[in-house]
N, C-alpha and C positions, 0 to 999 in steps of 0.2 A: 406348727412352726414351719413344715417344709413349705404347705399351700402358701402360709403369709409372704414367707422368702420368695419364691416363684411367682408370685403375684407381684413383686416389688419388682424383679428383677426384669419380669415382661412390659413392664411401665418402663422402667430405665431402657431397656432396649427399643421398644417405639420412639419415645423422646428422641434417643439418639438416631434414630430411622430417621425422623422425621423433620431435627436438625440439619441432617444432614443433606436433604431433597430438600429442604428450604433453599440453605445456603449453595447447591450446584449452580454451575454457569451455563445457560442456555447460550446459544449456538449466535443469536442475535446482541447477547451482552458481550458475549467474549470479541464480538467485531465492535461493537459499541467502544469498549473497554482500550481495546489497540487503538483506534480513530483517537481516543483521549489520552492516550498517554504514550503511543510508541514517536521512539525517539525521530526516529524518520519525517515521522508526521510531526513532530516539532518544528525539525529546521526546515522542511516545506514551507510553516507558517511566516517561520522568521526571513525565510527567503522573500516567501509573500510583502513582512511589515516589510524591508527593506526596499524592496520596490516602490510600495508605495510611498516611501519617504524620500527616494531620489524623483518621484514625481513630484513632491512638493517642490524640493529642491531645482526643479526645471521651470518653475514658477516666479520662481525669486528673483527680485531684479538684482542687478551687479550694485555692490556696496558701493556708496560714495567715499570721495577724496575729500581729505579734511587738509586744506593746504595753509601755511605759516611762514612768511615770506619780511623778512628786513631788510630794508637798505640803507645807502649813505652810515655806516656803520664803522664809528675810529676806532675800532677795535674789535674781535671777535666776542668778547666776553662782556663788553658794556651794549647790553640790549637797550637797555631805558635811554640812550645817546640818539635814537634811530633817527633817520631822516627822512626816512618814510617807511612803514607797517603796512603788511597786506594777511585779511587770512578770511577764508573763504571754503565754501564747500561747491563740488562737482558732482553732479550724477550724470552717468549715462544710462541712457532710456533708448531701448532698443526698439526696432520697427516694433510695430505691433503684431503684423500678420506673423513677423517670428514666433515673437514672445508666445502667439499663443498657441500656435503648429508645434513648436517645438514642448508646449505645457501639455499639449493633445497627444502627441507623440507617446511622453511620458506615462500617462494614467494608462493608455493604450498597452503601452509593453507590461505596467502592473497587473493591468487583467489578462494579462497573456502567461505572464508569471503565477496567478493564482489558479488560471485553469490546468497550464500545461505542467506547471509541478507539483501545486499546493493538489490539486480535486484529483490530480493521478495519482499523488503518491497514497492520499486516498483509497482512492479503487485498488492498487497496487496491493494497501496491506489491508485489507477487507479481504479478498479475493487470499490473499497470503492465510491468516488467519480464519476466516472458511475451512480452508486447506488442512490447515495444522488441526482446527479443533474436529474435524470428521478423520484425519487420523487416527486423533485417540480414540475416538471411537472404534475405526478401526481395528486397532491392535487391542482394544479392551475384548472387544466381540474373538479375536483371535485367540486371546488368553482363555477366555471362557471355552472354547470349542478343546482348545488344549489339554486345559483341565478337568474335558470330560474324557476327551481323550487316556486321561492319567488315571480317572477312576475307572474307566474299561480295563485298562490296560491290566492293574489293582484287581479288577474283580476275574479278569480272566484267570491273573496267576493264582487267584483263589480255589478258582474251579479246578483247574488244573490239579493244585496240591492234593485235590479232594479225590480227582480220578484216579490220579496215582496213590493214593492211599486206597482205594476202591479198587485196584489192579486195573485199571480201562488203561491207564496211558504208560510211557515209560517215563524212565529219571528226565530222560534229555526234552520231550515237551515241558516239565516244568522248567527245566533250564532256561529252554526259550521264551517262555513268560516271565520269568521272573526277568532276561536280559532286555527284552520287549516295554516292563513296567523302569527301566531303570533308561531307558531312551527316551521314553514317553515323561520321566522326571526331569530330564533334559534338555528335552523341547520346552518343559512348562517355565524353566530356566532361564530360556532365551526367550519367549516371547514374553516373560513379565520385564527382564529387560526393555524389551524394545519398546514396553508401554509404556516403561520411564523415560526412557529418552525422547518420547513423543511427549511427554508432560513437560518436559523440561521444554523442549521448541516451544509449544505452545505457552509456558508462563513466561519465556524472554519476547517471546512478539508482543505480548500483552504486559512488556514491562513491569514482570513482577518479581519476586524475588526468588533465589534459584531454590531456595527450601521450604517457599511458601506451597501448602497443599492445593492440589487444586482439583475438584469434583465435580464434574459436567454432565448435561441432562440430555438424553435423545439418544436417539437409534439410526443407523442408515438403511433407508428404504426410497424404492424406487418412485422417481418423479418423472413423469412425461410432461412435454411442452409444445402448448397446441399454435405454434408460427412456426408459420415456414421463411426458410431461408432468405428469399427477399424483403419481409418484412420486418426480420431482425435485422438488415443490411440496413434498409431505410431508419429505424430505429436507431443502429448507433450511428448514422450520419448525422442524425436530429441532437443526439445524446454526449456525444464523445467531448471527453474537456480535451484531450490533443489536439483534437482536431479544433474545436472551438477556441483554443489558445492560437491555435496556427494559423485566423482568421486574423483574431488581435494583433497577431504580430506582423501581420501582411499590412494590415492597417495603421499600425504605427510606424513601418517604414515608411509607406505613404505621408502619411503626416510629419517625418522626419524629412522627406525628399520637399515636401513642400515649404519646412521653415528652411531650408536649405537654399532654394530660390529666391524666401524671402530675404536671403541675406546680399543678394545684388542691392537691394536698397539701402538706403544709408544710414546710419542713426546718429542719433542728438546729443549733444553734452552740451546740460547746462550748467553752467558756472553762475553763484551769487557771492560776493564776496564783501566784506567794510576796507573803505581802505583810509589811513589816518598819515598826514604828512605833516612833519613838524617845521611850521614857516615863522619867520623873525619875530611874526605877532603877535605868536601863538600855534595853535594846533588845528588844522580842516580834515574831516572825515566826510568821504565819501562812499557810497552807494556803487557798487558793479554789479552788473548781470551781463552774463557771455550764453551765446548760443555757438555751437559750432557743429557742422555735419562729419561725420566717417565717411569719406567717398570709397567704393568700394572700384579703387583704380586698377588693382591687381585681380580684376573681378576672371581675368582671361587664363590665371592661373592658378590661384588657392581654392577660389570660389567655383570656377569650372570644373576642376576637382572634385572637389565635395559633391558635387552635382551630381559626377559620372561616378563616384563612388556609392552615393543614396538611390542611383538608378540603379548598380548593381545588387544595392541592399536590395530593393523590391524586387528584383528579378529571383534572388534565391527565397528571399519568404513565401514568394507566390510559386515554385516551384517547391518547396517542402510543405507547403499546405494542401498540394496534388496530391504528392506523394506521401501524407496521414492518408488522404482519404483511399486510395488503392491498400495501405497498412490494413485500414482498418477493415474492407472489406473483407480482404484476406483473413486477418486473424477472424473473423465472425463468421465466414466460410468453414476455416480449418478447426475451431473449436464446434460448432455446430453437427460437423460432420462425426467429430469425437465423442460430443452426447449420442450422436444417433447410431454411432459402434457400438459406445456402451449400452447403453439403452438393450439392447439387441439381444447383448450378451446375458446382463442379468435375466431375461424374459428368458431365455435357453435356461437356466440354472433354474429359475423361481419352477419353471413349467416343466422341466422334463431331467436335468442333470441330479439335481438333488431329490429329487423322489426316487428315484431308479438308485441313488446312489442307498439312501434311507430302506429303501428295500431291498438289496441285496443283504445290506449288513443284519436284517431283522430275521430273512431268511438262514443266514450261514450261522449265526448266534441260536435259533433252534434246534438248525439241526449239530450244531457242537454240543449241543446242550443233549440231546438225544443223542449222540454219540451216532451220527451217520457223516458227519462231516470232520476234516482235522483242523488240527491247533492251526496251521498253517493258511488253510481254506478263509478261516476265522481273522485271524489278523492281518490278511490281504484286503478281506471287507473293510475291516474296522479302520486300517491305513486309507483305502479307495474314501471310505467315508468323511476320514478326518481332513482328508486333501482338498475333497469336493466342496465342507464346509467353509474353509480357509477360503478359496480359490471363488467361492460366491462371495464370502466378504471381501475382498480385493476387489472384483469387480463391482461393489456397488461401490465403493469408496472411490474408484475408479469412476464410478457415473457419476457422483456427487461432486468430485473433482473438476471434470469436464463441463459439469454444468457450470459451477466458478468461475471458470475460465472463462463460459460465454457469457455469465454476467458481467465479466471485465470486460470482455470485446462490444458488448454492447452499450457500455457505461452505465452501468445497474442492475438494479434489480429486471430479471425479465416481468414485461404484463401477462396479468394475471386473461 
């Protein structure tokens, strides 16, 4: 009976192993996941539809006039008496080179609006989200070191009760252990804390629900990256939706400054209209068609205006379109330079901090064990230990972060 049970019970337990490593979220789904559904990234989109629907709207010609006109009329109330009936429709039909400068304009500021807000708020929470799910890991990796931390801690004040039953040590080393395992409970305290509170960031960037579980797949480990600094610079010059929006927008003032000029020319209103006069004999309907021009008389005032106002539009879009491209240098500079700090540091840690830290504690743990070293000697190591373990994972989450960052500054993924 026990083998059958135990045989059951290590099937249930795979299953659920193996459920579970199904369902985790890889590092690439959880950015997927925000891209689809964080709120941000919504109203970008809608910022986006909207644009593009006041492009349409720049297309449209001006509604016509539906005109209803009676005259010779003995009274206000008796219509059917009339003595003459007019009714008729008007359109105004505007230049052309407007109409279509100012339709170009339009679409032009929509692609400007989809690069500079919709594709950054993009990269923005990709880059965010990056961020948050190499947190958890972070603090997960911290928890684990913590809670070996806790079983040291545990096993020392074991040893301890044992020497002191043995006569090797006195009451007050066990005191200290035992006060040692009850810090070291403490810590385990605050860092599975902080690993909910990194689960919880990360399930509101990814728009999920605050009690929904959430179990994620991967490790932080160091990445090097074989470009150099001017060729990430050239890259997000090529790359950047800021800057590629800030293009559009320079471009649509132009094209705005230009239906701007077109509007010194005149436009058209056609009028068609029936018109019906009631004469002794009977009743004559006639036929109207009217042209008439907009003269753009006050061209010295409104219109010169406008002018010198759409030249100042393009003076500042082409002066904030500069100034991306210096932004963006910079940020690709200063995050670059923060891969290559960190970078630095984990290689100090992987090659020379954590080995040295790994062996001192293996060394003072023998010899407590042997009784040539103290309680104290021993949990200087074991603290130096659990710090240095900490202090590597910070800095790789730190490298992972920095890399982030230059995948933002570059606008993507770096090449491979």
């Amino acid at each position: 009976m026990y083998s059958r049970y135990t045989t059951v019970s290590l099937v249930l337990s795979y299953l659920i192993v193996t459920s579970a490593a199904a369902d985790a979220l890889s590092r690439q789904d959880a950015v997927q996941m925000a891209l689809e559904r964080n709120p941000e990234v919504i109203a970008a989109k809608n910022a986006w539809e909207a644009a593009k629907a006041r492009s349409t709207q720049a297309r449209a010609l001006p509604d016509p006039e539906l005109e209803l006109e009676y005259e010779e009329l003995p009274g206000l109330t008796r219509l059917g008496q009339f003595g003459e009936r007019s009714w008729g429709l008007t359109q105004r039909i505007e230049s052309p080179l407007k109409w279509w400068r100012r339709g170009r304009a339009a679409r032009q500021t929509a692609e400007a609006v989809h690069l500079g807000v919709l594709e950054m708020t993009r990269l923005d929470i990709s880059t965010r989200a990056k961020v948050a799910y190499d947190r958890v890991l972070f603090k997960r990796k911290k928890l684990d070191y913590v809670r070996q931390d806790l079983r040291l801690a545990q096993d020392f004040r074991q040893k301890a009760q044992l020497r002191l039953e043995a006569g090797d040590v006195s009451q007050l080393e066990v005191l200290r252990a035992e006060v040692e395992a009850g810090r070291a409970a403490s810590r385990m305290t605050v860092a599975r804390n902080e690993l909910g509170i990194a689960r919880a960031e990360l399930n509101a960037l990814l728009a999920r629900g605050g009690g929904s579980l959430l179990e994620i797949d991967g490790d932080l480990s160091y990445q090097s990256i074989g470009l150099e600094l001017e060729q990430l610079q050239q890259i997000a010059l090529e790359r950047r939706p800021d800057l590629q929006g800030a293009e559009w927008a320079l471009e649509s003032a132009r094209a705005q400054r230009g239906a701007t000029r077109a509007a010194f020319l005149p436009d058209l209103n056609v009028g068609l209209s029936r018109q019906t006069i009631r004469e002794p004999g009977g009743k004559g309907d006639f036929w109207r068609v009217g042209l008439a021009l907009e003269l753009p008389l006050w061209g010295a005032t409104r219109q010169r205006g406008e002018l010198a106002e759409a030249n100042a539009l393009v003076g500042r879009a082409a002066a904030e379109k500069s100034l991306f491209g210096f932004q963006v240098l910079l940020e690709v500079e200063s995050a670059y330079m923060d891969v290559q700090a960190s970078a630095e540091q984990v290689l100090l840690f992987q090659e020379q901090i954590v080995l040295e830290a790994e062996r001192t504690f293996e060394v003072a743990s023998r010899s407590y064990a042997e009784g040539k070293a103290t309680y104290l000697e021993l949990l200087e190591a074991q603290r130096a230990l659990t710090g240095v373990r900490k202090e590597y994972a910070e800095a790789l989450f730190n490298h992972h972060t920095a890399l982030a960052h230059l995948e933002k500054a570059v606008g993507g993924e770096l090449p491979e």
